[in-house]
C-alpha positions as CSV (number, residue, x, y, z in Angstrom):
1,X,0.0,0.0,0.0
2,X,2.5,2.4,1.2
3,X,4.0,2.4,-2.9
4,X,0.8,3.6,-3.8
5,X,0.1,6.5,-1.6
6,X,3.5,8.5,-1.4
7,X,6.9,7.5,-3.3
8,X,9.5,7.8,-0.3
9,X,12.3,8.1,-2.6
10,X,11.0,11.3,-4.2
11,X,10.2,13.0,-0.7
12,X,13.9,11.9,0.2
13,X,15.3,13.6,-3.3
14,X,13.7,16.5,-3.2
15,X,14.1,16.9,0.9
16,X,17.5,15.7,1.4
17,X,19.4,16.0,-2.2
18,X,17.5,19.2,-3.4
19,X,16.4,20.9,-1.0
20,X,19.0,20.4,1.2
21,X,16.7,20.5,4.6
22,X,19.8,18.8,6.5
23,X,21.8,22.0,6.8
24,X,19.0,23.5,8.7
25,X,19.9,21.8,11.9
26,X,22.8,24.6,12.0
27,X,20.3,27.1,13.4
28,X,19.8,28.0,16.8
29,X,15.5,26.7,16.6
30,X,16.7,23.0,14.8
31,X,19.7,22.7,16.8
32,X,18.0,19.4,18.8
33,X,17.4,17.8,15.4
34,X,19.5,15.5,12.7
35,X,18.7,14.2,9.4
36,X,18.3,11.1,11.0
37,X,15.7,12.4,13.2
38,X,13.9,14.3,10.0
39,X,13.9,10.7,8.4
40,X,12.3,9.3,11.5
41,X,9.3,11.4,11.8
42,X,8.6,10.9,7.5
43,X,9.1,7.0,8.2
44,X,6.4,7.8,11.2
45,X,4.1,9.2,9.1
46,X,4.0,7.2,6.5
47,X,3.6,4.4,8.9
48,X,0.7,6.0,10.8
49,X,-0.8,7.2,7.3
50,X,-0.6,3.6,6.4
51,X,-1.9,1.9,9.4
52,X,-4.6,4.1,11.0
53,X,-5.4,6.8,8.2
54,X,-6.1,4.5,4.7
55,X,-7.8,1.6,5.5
56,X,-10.6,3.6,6.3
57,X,-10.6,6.0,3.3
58,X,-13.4,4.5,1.3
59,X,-15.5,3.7,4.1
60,X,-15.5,7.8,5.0
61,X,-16.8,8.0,1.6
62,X,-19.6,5.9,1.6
63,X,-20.5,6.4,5.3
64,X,-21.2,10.4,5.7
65,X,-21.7,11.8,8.9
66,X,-24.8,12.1,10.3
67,X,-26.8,15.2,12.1
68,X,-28.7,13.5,15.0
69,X,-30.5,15.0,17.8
70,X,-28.2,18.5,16.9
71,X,-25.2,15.8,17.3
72,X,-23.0,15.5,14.6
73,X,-21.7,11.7,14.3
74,X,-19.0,11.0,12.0
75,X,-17.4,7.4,10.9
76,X,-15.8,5.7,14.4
77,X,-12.6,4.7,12.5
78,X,-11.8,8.3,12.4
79,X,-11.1,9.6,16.0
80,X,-8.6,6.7,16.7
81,X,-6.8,7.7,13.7
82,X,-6.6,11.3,15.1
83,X,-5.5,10.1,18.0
84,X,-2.8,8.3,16.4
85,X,-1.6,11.7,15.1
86,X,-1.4,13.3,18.2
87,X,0.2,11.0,20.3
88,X,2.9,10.9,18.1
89,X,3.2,14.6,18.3
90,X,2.6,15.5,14.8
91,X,0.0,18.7,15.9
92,X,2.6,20.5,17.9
93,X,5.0,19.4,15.5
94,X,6.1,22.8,13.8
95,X,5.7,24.8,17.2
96,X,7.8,26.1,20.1
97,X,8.6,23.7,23.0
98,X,7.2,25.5,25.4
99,X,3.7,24.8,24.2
100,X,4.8,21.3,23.4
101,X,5.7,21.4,19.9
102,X,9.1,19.5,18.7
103,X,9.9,22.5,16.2
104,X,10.0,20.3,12.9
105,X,10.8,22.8,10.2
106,X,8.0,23.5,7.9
107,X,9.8,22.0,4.6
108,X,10.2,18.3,6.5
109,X,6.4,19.1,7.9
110,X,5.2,19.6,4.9
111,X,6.9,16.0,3.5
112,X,5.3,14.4,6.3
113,X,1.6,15.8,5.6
114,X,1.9,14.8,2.4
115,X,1.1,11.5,3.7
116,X,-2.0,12.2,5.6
117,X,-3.3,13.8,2.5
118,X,-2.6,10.9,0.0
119,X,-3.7,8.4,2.9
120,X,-7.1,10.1,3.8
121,X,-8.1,13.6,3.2
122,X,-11.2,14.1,4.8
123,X,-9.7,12.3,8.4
124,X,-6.5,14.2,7.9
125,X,-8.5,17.7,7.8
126,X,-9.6,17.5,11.3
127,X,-6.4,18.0,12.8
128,X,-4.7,20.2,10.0
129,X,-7.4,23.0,10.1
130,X,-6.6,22.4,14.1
131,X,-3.0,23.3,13.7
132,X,-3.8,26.4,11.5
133,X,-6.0,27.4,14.2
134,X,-3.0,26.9,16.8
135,X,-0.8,28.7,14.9
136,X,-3.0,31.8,14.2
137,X,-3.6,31.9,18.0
138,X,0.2,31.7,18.5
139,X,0.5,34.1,16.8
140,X,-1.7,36.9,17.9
141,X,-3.5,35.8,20.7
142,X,-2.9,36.1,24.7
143,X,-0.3,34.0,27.0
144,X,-3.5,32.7,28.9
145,X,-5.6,31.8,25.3
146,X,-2.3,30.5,24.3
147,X,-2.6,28.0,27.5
148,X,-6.4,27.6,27.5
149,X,-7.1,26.9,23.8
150,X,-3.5,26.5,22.4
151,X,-2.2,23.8,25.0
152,X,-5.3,21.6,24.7
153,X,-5.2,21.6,20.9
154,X,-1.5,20.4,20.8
155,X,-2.4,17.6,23.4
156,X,-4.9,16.3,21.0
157,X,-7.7,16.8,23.3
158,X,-9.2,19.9,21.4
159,X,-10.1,20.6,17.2
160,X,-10.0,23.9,16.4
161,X,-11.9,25.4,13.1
162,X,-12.0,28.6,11.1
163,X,-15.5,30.4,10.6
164,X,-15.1,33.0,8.3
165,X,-18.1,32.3,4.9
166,X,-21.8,33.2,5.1
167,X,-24.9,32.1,3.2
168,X,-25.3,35.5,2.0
169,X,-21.6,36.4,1.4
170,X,-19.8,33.5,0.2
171,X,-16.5,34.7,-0.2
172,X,-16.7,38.0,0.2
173,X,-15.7,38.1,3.6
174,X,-16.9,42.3,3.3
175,X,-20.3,41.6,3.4
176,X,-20.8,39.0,6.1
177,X,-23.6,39.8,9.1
178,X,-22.5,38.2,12.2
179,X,-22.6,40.9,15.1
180,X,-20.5,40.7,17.5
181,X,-21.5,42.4,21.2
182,X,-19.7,43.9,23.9
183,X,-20.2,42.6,27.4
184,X,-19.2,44.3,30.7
185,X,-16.8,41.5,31.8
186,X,-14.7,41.7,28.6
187,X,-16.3,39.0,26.5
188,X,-18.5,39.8,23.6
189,X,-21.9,37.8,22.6
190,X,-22.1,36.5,18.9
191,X,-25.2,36.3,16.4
192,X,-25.4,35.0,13.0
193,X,-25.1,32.7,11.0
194,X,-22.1,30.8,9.4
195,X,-21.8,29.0,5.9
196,X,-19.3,26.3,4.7
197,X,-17.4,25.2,8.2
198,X,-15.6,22.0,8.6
199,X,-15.4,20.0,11.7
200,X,-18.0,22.2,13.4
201,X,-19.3,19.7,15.6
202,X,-18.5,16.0,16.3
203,X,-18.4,13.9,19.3
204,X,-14.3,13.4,19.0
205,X,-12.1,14.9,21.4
206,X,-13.3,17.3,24.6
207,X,-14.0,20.7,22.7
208,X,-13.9,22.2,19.3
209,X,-12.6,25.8,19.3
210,X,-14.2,28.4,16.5
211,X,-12.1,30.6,15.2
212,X,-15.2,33.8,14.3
213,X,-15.3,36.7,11.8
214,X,-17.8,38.6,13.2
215,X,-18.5,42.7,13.3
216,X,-18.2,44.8,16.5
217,X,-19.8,47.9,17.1
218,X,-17.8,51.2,15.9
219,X,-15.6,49.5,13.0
220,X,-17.8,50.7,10.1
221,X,-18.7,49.0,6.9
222,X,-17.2,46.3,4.6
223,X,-13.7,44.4,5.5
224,X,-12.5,47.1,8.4
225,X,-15.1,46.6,10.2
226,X,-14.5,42.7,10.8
227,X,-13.1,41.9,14.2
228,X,-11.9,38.0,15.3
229,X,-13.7,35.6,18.1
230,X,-12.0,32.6,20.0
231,X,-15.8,30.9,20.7
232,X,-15.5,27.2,22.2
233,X,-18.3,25.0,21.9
234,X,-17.9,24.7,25.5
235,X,-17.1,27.1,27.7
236,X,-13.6,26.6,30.1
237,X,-13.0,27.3,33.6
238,X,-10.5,29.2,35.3
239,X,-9.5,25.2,36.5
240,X,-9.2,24.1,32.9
241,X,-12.5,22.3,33.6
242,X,-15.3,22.2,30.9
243,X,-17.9,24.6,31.8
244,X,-21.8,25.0,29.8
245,X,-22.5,24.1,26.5
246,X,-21.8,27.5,24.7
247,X,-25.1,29.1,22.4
248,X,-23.2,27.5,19.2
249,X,-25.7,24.7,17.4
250,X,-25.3,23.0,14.0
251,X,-28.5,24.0,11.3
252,X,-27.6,21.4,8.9
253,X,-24.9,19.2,7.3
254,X,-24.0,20.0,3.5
255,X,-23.7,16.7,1.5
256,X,-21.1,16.9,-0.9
257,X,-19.1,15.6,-4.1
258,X,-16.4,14.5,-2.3
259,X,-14.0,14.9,0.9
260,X,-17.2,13.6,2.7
261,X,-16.0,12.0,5.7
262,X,-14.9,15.7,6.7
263,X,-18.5,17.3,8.3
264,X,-19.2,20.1,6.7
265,X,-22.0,22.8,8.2
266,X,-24.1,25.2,8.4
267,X,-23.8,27.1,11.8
268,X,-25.4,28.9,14.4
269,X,-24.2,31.7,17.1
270,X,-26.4,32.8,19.5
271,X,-29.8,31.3,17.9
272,X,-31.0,30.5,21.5
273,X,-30.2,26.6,21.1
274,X,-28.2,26.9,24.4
275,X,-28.2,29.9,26.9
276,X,-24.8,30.3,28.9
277,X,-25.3,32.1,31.8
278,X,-29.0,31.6,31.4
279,X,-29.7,34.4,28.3
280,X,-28.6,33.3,24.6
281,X,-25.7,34.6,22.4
282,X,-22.4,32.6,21.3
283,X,-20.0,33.6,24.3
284,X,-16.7,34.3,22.2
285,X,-13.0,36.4,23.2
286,X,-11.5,39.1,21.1
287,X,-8.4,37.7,19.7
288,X,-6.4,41.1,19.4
289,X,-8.1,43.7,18.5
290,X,-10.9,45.0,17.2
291,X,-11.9,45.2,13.8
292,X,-8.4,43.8,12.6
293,X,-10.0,40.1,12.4
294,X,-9.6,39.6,8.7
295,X,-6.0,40.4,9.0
296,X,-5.3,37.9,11.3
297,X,-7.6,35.5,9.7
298,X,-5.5,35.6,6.5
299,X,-2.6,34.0,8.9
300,X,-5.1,31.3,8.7
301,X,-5.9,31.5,5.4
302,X,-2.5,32.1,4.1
303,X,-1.4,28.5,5.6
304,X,-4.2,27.1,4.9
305,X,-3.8,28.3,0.8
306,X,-0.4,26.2,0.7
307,X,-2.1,23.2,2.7
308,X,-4.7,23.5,-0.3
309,X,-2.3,23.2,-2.7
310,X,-0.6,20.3,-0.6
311,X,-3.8,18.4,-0.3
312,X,-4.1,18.8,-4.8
313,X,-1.0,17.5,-4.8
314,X,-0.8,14.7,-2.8
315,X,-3.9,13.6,-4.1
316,X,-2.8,13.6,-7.5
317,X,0.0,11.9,-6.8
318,X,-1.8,8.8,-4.7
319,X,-3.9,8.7,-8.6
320,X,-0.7,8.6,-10.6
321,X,0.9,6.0,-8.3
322,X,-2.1,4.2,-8.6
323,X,-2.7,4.4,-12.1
324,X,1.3,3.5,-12.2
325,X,0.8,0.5,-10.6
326,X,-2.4,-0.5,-12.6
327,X,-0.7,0.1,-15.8
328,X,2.2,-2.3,-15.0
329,X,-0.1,-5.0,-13.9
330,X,-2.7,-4.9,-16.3
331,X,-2.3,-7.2,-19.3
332,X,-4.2,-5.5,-22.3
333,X,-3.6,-5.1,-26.1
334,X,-0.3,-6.0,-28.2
335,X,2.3,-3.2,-29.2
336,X,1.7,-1.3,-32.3
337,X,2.8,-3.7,-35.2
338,X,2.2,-6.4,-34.0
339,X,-0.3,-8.8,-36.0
340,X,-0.1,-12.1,-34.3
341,X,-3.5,-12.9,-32.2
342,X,-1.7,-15.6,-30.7
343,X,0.9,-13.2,-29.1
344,X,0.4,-12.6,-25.5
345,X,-1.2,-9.5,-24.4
346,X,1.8,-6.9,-22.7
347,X,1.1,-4.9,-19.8
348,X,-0.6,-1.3,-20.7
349,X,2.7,0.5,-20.0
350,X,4.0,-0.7,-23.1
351,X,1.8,1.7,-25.0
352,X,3.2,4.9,-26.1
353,X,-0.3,6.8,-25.6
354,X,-0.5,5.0,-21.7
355,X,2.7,5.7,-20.9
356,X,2.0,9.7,-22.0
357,X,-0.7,10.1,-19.5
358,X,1.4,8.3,-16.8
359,X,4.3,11.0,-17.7
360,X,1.9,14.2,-17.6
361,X,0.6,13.1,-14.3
362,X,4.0,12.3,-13.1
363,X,5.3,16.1,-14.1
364,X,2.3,17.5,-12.7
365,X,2.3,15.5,-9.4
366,X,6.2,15.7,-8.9
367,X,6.2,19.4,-9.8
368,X,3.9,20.2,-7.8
369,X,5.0,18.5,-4.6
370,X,8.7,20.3,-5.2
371,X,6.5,23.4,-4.8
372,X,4.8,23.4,-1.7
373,X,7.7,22.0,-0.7
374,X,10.0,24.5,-1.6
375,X,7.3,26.8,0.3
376,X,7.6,25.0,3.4
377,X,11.7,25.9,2.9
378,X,10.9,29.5,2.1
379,X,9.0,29.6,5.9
380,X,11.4,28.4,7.5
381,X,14.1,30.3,5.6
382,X,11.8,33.6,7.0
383,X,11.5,32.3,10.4
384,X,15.3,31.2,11.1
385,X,17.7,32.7,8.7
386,X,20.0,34.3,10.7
387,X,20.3,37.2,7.7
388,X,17.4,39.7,8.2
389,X,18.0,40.5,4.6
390,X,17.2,36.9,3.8
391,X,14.1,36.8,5.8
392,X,12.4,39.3,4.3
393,X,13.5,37.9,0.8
394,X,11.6,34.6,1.7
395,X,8.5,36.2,3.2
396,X,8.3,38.3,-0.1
397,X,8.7,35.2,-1.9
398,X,6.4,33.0,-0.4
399,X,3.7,35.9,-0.2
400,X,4.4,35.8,-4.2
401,X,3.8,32.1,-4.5
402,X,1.6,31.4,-1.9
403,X,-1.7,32.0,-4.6
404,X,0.4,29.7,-7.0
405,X,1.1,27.2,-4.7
406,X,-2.4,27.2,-3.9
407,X,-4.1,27.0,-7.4
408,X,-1.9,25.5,-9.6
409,X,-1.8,22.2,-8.1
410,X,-5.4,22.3,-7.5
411,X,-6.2,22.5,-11.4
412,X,-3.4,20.2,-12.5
413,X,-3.5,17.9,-9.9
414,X,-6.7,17.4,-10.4
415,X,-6.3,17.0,-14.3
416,X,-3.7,14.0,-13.3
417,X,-6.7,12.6,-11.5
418,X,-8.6,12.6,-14.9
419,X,-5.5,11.0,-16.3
420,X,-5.7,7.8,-13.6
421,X,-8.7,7.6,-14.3
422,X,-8.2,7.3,-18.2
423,X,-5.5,5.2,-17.6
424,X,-7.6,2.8,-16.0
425,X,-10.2,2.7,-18.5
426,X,-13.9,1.8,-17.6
427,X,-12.7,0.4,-14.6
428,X,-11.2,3.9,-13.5
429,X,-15.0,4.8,-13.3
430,X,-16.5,2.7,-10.6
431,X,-16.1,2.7,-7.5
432,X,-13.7,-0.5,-7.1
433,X,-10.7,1.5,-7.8
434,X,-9.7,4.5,-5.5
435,X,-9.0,6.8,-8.7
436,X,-12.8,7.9,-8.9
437,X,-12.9,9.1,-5.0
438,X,-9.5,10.6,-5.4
439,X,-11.2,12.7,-8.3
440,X,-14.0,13.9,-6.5
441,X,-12.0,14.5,-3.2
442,X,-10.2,17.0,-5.4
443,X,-12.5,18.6,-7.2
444,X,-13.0,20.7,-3.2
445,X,-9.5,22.1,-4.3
446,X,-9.7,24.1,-6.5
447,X,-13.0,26.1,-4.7
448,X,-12.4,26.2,-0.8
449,X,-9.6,28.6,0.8
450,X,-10.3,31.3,-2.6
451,X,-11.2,30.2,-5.7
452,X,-9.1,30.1,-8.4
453,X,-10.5,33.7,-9.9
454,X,-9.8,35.2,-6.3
455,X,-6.3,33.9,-5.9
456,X,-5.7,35.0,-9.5
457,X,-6.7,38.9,-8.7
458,X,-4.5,38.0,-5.8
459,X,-1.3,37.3,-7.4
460,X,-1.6,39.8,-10.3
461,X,-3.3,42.9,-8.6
462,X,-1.7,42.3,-5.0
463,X,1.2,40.6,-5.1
464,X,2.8,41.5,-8.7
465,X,1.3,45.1,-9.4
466,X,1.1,46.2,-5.8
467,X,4.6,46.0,-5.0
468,X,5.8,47.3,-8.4
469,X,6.5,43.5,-9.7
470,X,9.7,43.6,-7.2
471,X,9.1,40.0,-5.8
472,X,8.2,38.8,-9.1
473,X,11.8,40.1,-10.0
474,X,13.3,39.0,-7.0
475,X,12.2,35.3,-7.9
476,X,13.2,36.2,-12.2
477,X,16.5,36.4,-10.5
478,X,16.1,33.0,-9.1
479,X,15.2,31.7,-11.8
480,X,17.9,33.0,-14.0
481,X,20.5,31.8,-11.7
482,X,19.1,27.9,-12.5
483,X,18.8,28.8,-16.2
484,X,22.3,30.1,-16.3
485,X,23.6,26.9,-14.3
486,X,22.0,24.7,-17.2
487,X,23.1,26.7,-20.0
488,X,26.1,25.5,-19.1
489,X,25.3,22.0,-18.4
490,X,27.8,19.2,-21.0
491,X,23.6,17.7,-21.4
492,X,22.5,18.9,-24.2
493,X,18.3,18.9,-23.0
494,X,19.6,20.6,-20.2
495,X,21.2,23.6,-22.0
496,X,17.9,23.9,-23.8
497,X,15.6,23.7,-20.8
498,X,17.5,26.9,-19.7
499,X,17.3,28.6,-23.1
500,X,13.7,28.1,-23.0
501,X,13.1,28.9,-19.7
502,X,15.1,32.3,-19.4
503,X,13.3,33.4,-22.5
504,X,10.2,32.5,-21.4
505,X,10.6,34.5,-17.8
506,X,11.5,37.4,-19.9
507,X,8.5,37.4,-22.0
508,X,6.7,37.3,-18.7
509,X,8.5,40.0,-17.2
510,X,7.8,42.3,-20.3
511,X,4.2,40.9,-20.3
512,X,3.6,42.5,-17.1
513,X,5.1,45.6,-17.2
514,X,2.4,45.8,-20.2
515,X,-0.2,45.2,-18.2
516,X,1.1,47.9,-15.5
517,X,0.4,50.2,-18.4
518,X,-3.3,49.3,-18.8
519,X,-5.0,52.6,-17.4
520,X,-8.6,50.7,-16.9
521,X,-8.1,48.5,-13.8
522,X,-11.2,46.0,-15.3
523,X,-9.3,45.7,-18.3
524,X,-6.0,44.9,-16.2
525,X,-7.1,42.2,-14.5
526,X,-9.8,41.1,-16.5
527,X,-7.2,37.9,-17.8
528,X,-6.0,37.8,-14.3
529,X,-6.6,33.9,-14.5
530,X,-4.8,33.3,-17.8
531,X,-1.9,35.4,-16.2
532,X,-2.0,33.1,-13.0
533,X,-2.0,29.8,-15.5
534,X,1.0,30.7,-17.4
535,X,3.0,32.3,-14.3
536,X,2.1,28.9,-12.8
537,X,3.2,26.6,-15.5
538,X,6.7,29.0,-15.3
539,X,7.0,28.6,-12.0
540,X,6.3,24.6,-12.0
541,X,8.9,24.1,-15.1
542,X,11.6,26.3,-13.2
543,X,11.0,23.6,-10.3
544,X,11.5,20.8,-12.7
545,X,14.9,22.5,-14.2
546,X,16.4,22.8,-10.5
547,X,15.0,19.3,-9.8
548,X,17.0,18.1,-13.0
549,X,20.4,19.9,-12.3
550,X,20.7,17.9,-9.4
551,X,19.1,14.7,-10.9
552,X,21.4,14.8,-13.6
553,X,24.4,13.9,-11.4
554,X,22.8,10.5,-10.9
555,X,22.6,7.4,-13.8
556,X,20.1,5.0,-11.8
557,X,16.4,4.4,-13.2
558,X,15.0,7.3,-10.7
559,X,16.9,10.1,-11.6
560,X,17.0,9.1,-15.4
561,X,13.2,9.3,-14.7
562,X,13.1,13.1,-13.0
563,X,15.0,14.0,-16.2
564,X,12.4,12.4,-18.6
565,X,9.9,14.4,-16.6
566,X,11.2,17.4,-16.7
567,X,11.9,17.3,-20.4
568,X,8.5,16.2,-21.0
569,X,7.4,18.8,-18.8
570,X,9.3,21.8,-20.9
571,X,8.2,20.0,-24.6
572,X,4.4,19.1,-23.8
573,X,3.2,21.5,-21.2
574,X,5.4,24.9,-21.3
575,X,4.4,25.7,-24.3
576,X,0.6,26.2,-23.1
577,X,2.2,29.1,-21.3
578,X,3.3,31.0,-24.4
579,X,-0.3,31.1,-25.5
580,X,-1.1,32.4,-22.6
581,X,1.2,35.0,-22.9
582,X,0.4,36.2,-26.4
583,X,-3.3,36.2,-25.1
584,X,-2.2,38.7,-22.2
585,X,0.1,41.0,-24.6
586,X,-2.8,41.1,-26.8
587,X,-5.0,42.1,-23.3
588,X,-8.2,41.0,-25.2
589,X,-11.6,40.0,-23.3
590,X,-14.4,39.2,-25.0
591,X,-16.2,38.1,-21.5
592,X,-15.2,42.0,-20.0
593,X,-17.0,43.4,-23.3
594,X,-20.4,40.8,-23.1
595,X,-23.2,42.3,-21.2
596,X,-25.4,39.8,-19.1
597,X,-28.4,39.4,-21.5
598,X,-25.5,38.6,-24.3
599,X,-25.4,35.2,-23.1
């Protein structure tokens, strides 16, 4: 099983040989870790992903959770699994000691949730939208929420959530209703309602803490006016103790396409359902201050965008191991040519057309996983770099490819999901082969966290024109520095990769100072998407390059293979790019020009 859900020897290459993760146990914050201890907590992960967190994976699918009495009830294999996870440290595993984290560095974390991912996605959210909750609260919130919320959450005893969507807003966050009230004592009483919020309510664990965008008096309208709520489902005692059932109640469960062994919900504050302290209204604490909530939030959202893109990825890349093996067991057809009925059928990797879609998966999946990867590396190169100079160089960076890291892999990921399936033919369609699930747990990708239109006007509008393109530069230089290395490479396909790539990060470079000069902001942005698409596929082909310099040093099957991927990658794939690019120099939008009663 565990060939099919993660390939250790990539997560080792790109960790150990690319990457070069072991020279972080130099700084002062990895100082009590080795490589050796880095390969132990993947080689734990993989085992707990294997043992406690896929055998249960289809049974989450067909088994949803169920809304009983206002009790949410979710599939019983699921909290042992959890409970696997935190025993073994993995939710504290990124933070300080002193709230009993083991201060993993992000890029190793990020190898190791890869796992989870692949394994199970829908058990593995529970716990990773309780770490991004941690970690926001760490963040910003007090020494004693820090030890009343943050301490449980790392002991595995608490989940933690995010509850930001409404019914009416969706995602824009500017126009939600929840009101939040001031109380003499300090605390505030929520009202509204919330749209959209995993692991709301379920029986696991002791309590589930709601992270709240709600709107205090005095902040005015729209996003400024948005302050942030710490509200437990139950209330805590000075003691630690539980105390009553705060006024928080599920409305309903929303059924879904996929990921459906995560609960999903529609949610109440303050409808009256419960009535702490006798009167109703959700109970929650200011986290900071007020009307700064969506600002902190996005320290949420931010990590959760590159968990996103992590969760496409590895799911994608469970499908194309899958399909892999599939492909080299499954006896079908005779090679082209070949006339002879009597001939034994060969296995479906021996056709050219099969072994294409196994490729494009491959460059997609592998791609991709060097990229969230390499944005785990860029976090902790900001955190721990003893250069302040270099941390601000990586928090520019990763702010810069935190919308790509996010949507690219959920769009191409998911399209190597298509591929297993095609691979596997009818059967790829039913349900007796995991590709199908894999395809619909996916398909969430690409929507939650900012869909793909929103992190588009993200990237161009925010993070490329409203800094004067200077981190987009910053990471041209990058990239020229690995074109420059393989122009001079004695391989032949590697001197071309970086001919092709450092003209094609010029052409982008040009392409947007182009766009700068488009004095009608709707007609700037209004191929945003197309400009996150082909700065995507740039991005993902200068991660194949620097993934083949290295590779290139090596003559056994595996690295012969990253090479074949990453020429496939620059031959079949980059060239989508430069269409994209002719599209934005041309800036032409027929949808920006076709009124409503057009269509």
């Amino acid at each position: 099983m565990t060939e099919t859900i993660i390939s250790r020897r990539d997560l080792d290459f790109m960790l150990f040989e690319w990457l070069d993760v072991g020279s972080l146990v130099g700084r002062k914050r990895f100082a009590e870790h080795s490589v050796a201890t880095f390969k132990d907590v993947l080689a734990l992960s993989e085992q707990i992903a294997t043992e406690h967190f896929a055998p249960h994976n289809r049974k989450g699918d067909l088994e949803e959770p169920r809304l009983v009495a206002g009790e949410v009830h979710v599939l019983p294999e699921i909290e042992p699994a959890l409970r696997a996870y935190a025993d073994a440290g993995l939710i504290g595993a990124t933070m300080d000691s002193s709230v009993g984290g083991f201060q993993l560095p992000q890029s190793v974390f990020n190898g190791c949730t890869a796992w989870f991912y692949a394994a199970n996605m829908s058990t593995a959210a529970y716990n990773l939208l309780t770490i991004g909750n941690a970690n926001l609260l760490l963040a910003h919130g007090t020494p004693e929420q820090v030890a009343t919320f943050v301490v449980p959450m790392v002991e595995g005893r608490y989940f933690g959530t995010m509850a930001l969507s409404e019914p009416q807003a969706g995602s824009s966050l500017a126009d939600i209703t929840t009101r939040a009230e001031p109380q003499p004592d300090g605390t505030y009483r929520l009202f509204g309602t919330k749209m959209w919020i995993s692991g709301a309510d379920h029986q696991m664990g002791e309590n589930i803490v709601h992270l709240v965008l709600a709107k205090a008096p005095g902040g005015g309208p729209g996003a400024k006016g948005i302050s942030l709520f710490i509200v437990p489902k139950f209330l805590v005692n000075p003691d630690g103790t539980l105390g009553e059932h705060n006024d928080v109640a599920v409305a309903g469960l929303n059924h879904k396409m996929g990921a459906r062994a995560t609960v999903n919900t529609v949610f109440a504050l303050g409808d009256g359902t419960h009535s702490p302290a006798g009167r109703p209204g959700a109970v929650g604490y200011l986290v900071g201050e007020e009307h700064q909530g969506l600002a902190y939030m996005f320290h949420m959202m931010n990590e959760a965008r590159v968990g996103v893109g992590l969760s496409a990825v590895s799911l994608g890349y469970t499908s194309y191991l899958k399909s892999l093996a599939y492909a080299k067991s499954r006896p079908q057809g005779r090679p082209v040519g070949e006339r002879n009925p009597d001939r034994p059928q060969v296995p479906l990797i021996e056709h050219a057309d099969v072994r294409r879609m196994l490729l494009t998966q491959k460059s997609y999946a592998e791609g991709a996983l060097a990229l969230v990867l390499y944005c785990g590396w860029l976090l902790d190169e900001h955190k721990t770099a003893t250069d302040l100079e270099a941390r601000a160089r990586a928090a520019t960076l990763l702010g810069l490819l935190t919308p790509i890291a996010k949507s690219w892999p959920a769009q191409w990921c998911l399209r190597a999901n298509e591929l297993a399936i095609q691979v596997h033919g009818g059967y790829g369609y039913t349900r007796d082969y995991d590709v199908e699930q894999h395809y619909r747990d996916n398909r969430l990708n690409p929507i939650h966290e900012g869909t793909h239109g929103i992190q588009a006007l993200d990237l161009l509008n925010r993070k490329v024109l409203g800094d004067g393109a200077e981190g987009l530069r910053m990471l041209a230089g990058l990239v020229g520095e690995s074109a420059s290395r393989a122009q001079k490479s004695p391989l032949p396909e590697l001197r071309a990769m970086g001919d092709a790539l450092a003209g094609d990060w010029d052409r982008l470079l040009r392409t947007t100072e182009s766009l700068r000069a488009v004095p009608d902001v709707a007609a700037r942005l209004a191929n945003a998407s197309v400009y996150l698409e082909a700065t995507g596929h740039l991005v993902i082909a200068w991660m194949w390059l620097d993934q083949a310099l290295v590779a290139a040093s090596g003559t056994d099957p595996f690295h012969r293979g990253k090479l074949a991927a990453a020429s496939h990658f620059f031959l079949h794939e980059l060239p989508h790019a430069r269409v994209q690019l002719d599209l934005l120099a041309a800036n032409h939008s027929p949808a920006l020009c076709m009124r409503p009663d057009e269509f």
